[in-house]
ChimeraX commands (.cxc) that place a marker at each C-alpha (Angstrom):
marker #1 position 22.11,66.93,-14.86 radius 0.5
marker #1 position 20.48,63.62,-15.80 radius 0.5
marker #1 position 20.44,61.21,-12.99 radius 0.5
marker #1 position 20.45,57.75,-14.00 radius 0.5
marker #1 position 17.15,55.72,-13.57 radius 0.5
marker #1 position 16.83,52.96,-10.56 radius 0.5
marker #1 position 17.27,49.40,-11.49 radius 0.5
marker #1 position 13.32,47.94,-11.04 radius 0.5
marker #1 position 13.09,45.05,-8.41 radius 0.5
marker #1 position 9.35,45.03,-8.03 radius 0.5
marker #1 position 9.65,41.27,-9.24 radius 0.5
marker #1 position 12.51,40.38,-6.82 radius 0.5
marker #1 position 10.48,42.24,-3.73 radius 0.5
marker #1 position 7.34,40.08,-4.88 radius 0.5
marker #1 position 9.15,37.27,-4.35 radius 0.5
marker #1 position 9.97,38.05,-1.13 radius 0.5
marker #1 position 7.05,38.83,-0.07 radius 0.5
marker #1 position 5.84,35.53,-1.53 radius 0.5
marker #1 position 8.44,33.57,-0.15 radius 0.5
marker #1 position 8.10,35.46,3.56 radius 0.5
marker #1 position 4.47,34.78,3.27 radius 0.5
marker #1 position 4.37,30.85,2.06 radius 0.5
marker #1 position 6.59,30.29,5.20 radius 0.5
marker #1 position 4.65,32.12,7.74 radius 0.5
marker #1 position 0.76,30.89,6.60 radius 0.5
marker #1 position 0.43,30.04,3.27 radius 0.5
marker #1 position 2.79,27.19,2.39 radius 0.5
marker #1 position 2.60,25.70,-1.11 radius 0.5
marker #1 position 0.00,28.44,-2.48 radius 0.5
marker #1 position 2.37,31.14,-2.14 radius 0.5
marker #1 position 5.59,29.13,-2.36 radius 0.5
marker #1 position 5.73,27.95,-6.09 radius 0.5
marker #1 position 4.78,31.94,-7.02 radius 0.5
marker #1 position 8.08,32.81,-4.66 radius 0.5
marker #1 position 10.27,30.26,-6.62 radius 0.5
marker #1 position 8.81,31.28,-10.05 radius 0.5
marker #1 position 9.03,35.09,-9.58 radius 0.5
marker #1 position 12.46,34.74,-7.63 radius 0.5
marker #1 position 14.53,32.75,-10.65 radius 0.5
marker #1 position 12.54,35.17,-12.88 radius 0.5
marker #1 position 13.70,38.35,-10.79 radius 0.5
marker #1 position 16.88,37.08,-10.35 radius 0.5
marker #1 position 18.03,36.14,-14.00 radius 0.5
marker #1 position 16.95,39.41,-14.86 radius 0.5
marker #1 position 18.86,41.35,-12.64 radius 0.5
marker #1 position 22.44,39.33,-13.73 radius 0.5
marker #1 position 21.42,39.89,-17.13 radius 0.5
marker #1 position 20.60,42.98,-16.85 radius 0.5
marker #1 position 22.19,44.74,-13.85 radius 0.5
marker #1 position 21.19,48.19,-15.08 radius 0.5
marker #1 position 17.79,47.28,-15.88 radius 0.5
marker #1 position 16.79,45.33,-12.75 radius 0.5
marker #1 position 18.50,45.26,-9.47 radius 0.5
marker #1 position 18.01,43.21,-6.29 radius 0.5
marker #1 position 19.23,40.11,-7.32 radius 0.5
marker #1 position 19.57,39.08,-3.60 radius 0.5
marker #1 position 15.99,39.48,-2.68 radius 0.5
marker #1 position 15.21,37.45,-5.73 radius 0.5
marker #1 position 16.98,34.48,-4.14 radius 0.5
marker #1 position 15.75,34.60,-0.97 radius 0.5
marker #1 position 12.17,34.57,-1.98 radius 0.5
marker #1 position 12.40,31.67,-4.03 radius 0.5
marker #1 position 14.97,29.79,-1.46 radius 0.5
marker #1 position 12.08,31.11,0.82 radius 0.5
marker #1 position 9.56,29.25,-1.38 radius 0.5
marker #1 position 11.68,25.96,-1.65 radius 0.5
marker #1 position 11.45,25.86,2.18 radius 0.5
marker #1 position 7.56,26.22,2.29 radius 0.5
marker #1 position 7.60,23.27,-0.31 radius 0.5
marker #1 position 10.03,21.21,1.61 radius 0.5
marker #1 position 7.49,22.14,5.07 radius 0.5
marker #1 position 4.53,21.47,3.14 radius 0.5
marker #1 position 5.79,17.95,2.21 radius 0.5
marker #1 position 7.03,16.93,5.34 radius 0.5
marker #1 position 3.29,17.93,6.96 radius 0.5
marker #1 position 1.79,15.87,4.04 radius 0.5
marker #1 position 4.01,12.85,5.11 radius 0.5
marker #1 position 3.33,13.30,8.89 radius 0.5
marker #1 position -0.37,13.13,8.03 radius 0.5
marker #1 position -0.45,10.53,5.69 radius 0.5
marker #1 position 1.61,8.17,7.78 radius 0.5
marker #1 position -0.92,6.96,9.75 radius 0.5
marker #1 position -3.23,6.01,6.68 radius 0.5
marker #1 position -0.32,4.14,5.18 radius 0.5
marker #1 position -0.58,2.23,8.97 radius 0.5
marker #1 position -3.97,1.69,8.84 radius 0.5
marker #1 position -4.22,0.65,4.87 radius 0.5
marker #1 position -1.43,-1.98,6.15 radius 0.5
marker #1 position -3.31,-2.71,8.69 radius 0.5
marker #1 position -7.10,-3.24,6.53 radius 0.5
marker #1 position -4.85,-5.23,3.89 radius 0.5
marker #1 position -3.69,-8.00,6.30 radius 0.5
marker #1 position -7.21,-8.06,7.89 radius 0.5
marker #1 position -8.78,-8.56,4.67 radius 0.5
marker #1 position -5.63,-11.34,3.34 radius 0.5
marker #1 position -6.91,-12.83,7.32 radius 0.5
marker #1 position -10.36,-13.41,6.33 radius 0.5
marker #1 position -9.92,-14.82,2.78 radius 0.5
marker #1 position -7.77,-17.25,4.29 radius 0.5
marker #1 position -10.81,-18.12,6.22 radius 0.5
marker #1 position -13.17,-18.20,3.63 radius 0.5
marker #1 position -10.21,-20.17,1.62 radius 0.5
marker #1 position -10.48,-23.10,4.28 radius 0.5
marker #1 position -14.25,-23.01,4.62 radius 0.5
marker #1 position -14.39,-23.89,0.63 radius 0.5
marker #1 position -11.56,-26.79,1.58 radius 0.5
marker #1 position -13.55,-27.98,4.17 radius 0.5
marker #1 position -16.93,-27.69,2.28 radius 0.5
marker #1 position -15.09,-29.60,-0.71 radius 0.5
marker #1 position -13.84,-32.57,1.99 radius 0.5
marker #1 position -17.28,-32.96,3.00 radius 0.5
marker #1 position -18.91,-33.16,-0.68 radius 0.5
marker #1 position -16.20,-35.68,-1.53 radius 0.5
marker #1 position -17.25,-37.89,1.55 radius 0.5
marker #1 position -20.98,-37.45,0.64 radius 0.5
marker #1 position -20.19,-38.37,-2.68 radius 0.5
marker #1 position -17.83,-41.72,-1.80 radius 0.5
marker #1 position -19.65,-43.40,1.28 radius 0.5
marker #1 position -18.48,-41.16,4.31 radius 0.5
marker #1 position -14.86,-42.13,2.95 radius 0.5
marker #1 position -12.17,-38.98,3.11 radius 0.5
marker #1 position -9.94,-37.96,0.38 radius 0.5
marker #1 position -6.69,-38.87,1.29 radius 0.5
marker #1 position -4.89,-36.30,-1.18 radius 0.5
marker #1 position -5.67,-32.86,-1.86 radius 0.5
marker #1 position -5.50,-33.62,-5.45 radius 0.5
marker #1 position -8.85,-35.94,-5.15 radius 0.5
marker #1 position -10.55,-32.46,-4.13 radius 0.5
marker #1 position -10.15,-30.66,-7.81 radius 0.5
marker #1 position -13.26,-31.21,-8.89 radius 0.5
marker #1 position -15.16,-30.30,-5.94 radius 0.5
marker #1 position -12.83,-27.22,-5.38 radius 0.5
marker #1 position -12.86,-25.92,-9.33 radius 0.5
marker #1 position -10.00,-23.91,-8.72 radius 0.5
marker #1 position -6.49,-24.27,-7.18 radius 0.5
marker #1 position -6.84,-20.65,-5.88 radius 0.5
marker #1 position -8.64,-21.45,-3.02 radius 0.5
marker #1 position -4.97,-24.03,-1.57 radius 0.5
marker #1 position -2.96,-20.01,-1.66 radius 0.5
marker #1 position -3.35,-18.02,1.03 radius 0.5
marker #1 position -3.39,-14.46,0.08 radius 0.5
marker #1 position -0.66,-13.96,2.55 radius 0.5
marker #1 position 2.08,-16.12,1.26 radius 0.5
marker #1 position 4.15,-14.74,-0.47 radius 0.5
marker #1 position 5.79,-17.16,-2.23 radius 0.5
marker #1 position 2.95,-18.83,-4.04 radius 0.5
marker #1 position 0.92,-15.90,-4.29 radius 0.5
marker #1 position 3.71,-14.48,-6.39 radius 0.5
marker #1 position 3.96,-17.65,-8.42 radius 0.5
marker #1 position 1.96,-17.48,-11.75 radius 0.5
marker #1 position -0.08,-20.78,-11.13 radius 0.5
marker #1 position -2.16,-22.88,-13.51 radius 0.5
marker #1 position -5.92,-22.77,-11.99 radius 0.5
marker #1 position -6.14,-26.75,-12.62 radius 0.5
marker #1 position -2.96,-27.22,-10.62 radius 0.5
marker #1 position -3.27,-28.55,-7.26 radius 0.5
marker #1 position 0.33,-30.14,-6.55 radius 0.5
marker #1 position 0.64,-26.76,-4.70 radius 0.5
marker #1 position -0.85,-25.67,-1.42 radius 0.5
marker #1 position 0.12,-22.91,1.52 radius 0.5
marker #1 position -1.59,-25.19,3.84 radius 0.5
marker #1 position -0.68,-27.93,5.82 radius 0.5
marker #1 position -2.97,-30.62,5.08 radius 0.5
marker #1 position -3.40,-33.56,6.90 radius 0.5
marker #1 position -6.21,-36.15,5.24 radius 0.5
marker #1 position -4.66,-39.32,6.39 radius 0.5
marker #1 position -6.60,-41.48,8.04 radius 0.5
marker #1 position -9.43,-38.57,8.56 radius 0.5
marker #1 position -12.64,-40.66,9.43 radius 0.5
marker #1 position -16.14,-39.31,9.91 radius 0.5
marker #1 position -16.16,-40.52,12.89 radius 0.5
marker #1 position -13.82,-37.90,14.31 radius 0.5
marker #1 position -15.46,-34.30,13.38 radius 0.5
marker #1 position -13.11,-32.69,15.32 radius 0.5
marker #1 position -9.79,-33.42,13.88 radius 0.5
marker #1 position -7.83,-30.70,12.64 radius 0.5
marker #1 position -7.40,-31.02,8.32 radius 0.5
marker #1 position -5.88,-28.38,7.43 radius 0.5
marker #1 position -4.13,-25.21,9.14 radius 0.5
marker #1 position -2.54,-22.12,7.63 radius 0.5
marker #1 position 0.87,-21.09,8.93 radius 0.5
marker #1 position 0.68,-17.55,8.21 radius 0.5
marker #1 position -2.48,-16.85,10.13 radius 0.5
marker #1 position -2.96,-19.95,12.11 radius 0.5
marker #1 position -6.71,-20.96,11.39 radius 0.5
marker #1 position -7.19,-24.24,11.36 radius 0.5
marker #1 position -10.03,-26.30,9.69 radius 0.5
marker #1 position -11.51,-29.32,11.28 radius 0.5
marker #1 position -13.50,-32.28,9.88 radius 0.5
marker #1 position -16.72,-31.08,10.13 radius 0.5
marker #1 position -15.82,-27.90,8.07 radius 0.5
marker #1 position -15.76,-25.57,10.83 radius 0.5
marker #1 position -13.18,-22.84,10.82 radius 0.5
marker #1 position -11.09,-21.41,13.96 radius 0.5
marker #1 position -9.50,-18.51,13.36 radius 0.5
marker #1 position -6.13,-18.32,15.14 radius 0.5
marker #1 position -3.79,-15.63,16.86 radius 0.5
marker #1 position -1.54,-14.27,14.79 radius 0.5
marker link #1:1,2 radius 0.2
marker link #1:2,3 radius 0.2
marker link #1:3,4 radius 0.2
marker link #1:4,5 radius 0.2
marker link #1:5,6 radius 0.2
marker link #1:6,7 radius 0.2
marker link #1:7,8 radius 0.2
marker link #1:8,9 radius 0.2
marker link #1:9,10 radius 0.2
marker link #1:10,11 radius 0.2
marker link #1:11,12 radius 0.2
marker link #1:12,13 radius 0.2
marker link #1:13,14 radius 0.2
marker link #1:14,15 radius 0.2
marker link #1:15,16 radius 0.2
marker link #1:16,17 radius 0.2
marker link #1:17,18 radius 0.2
marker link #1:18,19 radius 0.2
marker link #1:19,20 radius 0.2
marker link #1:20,21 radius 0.2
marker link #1:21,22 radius 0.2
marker link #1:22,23 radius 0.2
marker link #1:23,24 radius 0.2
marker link #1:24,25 radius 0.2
marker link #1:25,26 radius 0.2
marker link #1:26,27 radius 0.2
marker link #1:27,28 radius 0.2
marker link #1:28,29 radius 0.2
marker link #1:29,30 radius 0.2
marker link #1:30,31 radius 0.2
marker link #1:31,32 radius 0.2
marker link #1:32,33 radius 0.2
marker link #1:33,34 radius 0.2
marker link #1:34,35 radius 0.2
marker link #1:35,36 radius 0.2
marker link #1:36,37 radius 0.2
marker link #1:37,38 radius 0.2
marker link #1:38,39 radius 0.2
marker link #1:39,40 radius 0.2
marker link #1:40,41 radius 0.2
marker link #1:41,42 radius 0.2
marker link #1:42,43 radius 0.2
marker link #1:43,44 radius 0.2
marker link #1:44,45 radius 0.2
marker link #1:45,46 radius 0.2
marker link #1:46,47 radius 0.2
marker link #1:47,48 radius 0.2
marker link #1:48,49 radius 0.2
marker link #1:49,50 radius 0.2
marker link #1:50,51 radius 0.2
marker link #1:51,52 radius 0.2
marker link #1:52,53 radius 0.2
marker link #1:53,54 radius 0.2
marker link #1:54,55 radius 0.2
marker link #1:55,56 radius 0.2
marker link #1:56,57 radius 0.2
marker link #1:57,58 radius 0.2
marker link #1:58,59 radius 0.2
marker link #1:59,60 radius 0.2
marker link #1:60,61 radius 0.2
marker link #1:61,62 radius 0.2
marker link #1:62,63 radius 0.2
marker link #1:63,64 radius 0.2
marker link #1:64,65 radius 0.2
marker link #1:65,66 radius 0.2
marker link #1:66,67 radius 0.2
marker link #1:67,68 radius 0.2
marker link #1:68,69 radius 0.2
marker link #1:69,70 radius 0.2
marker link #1:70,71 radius 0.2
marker link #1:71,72 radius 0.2
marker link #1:72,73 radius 0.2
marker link #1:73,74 radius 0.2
marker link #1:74,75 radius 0.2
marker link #1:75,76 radius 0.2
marker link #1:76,77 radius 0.2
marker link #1:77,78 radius 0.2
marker link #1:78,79 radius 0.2
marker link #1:79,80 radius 0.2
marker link #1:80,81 radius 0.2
marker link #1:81,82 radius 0.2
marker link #1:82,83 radius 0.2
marker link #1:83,84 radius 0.2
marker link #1:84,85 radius 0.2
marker link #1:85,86 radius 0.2
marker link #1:86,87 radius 0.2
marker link #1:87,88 radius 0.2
marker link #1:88,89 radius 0.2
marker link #1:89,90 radius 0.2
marker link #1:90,91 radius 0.2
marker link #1:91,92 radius 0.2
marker link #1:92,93 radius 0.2
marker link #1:93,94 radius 0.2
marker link #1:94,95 radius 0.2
marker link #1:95,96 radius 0.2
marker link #1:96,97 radius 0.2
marker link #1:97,98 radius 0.2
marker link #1:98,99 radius 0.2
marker link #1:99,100 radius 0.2
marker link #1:100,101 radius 0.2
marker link #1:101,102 radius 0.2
marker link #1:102,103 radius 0.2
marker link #1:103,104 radius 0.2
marker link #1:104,105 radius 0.2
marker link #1:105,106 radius 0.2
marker link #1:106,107 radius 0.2
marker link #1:107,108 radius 0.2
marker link #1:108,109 radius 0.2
marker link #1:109,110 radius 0.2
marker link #1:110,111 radius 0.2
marker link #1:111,112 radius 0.2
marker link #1:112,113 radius 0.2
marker link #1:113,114 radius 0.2
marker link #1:114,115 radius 0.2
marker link #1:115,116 radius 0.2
marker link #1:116,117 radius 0.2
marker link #1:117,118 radius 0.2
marker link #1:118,119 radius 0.2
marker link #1:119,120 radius 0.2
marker link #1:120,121 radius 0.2
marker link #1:121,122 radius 0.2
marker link #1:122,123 radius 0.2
marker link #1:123,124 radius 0.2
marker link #1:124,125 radius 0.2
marker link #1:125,126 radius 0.2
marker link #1:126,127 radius 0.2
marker link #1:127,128 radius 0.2
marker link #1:128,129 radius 0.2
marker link #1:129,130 radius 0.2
marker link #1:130,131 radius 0.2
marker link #1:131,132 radius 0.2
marker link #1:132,133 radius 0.2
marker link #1:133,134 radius 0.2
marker link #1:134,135 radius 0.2
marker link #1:135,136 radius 0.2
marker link #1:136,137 radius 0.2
marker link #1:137,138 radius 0.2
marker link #1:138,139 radius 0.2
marker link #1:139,140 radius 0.2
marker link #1:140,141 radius 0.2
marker link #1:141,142 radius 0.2
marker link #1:142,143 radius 0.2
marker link #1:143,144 radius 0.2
marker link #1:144,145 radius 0.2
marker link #1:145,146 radius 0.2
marker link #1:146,147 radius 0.2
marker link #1:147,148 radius 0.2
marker link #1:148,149 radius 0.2
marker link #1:149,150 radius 0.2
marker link #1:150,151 radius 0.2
marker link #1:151,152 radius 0.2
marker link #1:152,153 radius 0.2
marker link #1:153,154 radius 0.2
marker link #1:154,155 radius 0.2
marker link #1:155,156 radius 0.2
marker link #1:156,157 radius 0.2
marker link #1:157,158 radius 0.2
marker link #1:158,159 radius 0.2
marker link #1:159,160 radius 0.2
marker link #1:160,161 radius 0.2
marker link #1:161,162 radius 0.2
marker link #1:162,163 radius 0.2
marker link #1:163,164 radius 0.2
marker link #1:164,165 radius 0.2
marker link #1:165,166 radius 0.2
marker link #1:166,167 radius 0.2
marker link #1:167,168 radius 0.2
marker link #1:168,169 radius 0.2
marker link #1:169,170 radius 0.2
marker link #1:170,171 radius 0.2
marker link #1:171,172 radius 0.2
marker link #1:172,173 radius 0.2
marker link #1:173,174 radius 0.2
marker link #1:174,175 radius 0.2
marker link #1:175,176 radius 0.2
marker link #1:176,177 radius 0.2
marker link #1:177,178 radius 0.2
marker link #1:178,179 radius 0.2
marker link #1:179,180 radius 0.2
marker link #1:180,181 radius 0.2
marker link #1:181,182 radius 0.2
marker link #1:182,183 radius 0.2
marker link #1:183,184 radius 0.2
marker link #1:184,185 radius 0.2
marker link #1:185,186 radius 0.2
marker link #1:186,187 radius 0.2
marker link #1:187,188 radius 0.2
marker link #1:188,189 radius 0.2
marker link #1:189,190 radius 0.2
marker link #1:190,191 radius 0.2
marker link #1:191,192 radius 0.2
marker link #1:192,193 radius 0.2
marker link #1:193,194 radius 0.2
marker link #1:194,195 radius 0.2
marker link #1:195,196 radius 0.2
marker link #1:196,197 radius 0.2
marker link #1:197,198 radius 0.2
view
């Protein structure tokens, strides 16, 4: 009497195993090897029911799998959450202090221009062009809306900060020129730069 072979499901009990095992320890290592093995095994044994058999442990190792994925991606997010803070967090520092550096090269063209016409104060931002070379330095990195703005270098119609050159004298050092209203530095007469609160 010939008794019919088994159906194999060494693939489909690999993929539990894989599956089980990418849940418990492993995670993504042994989880794509689950999914791979378990669609594999489990084609197989609806094609060929005769052939292969297990079907059902076939789908749980690879559903298995897709859950070690899924795990392994929400750990990834929970770790990398706080760099994504702290990259925020380095970005708007680093925006901070080019604003400063963008007032100290306002304030260091303001006092050229006075040097250069008898202590006398330019009275427009415009009369700073050549002493600034580019309009760059009038954007704080901050601002959104001219940062985004494709800008001629030569244009200086255009500024982030509030500038205030009327009736600046040498006499008073210590009047506030200019002031950024993102970041709230402020740059007085004499060139100096006070970094404000945010």
């Amino acid at each position: 009497m010939n008794q019919e072979p088994k159906p194999n499901s060494t693939l489909a009990i690999t993929s539990l195993v894989l599956g089980i095992v990418s849940v418990l320890c492993l995670g993504i290592l042994t989880g794509i090897p689950a999914i791979i093995t378990g669609h594999i095994a489990r084609g197989r044994a609806r094609k060929f029911p005769d052939r292969y058999g297990n079907a059902g442990l076939g789908l749980a190792g690879f559903i298995l799998g897709y859950v070690s994925i899924v795990e392994t991606a929400v750990i990834l997010c929970a770790m990398l959450l706080p760099a994504v803070g702290a990259l925020g967090s380095a970005r708007s520092t680093a925006e901070a202090i080019q604003c400063v550096n963008n007032l100290r090269q306002v304030g260091l063209a303001v006092q050229l221009y006075a040097q250069d016409n008898k202590d006398e104060f330019p009275r427009t931002v415009t009369q700073l062009a050549p002493y600034l070379g580019t309009s760059k330095v009038l954007v704080c990195p901050s601002d959104p809306a001219l940062k985004a703005q494709s800008r001629d270098a030569k244009d200086f119609s255009k500024t982030s900060y509030v500038v205030t050159l009327e009736g600046v004298s040498s006499t008073n050092v210590t009047q506030v020129i200019a002031r950024c209203p993102v970041h709230n530095n402020t740059l007085t007469a004499d060139a100096a730069v006070q970094r404000g609160a945010r």
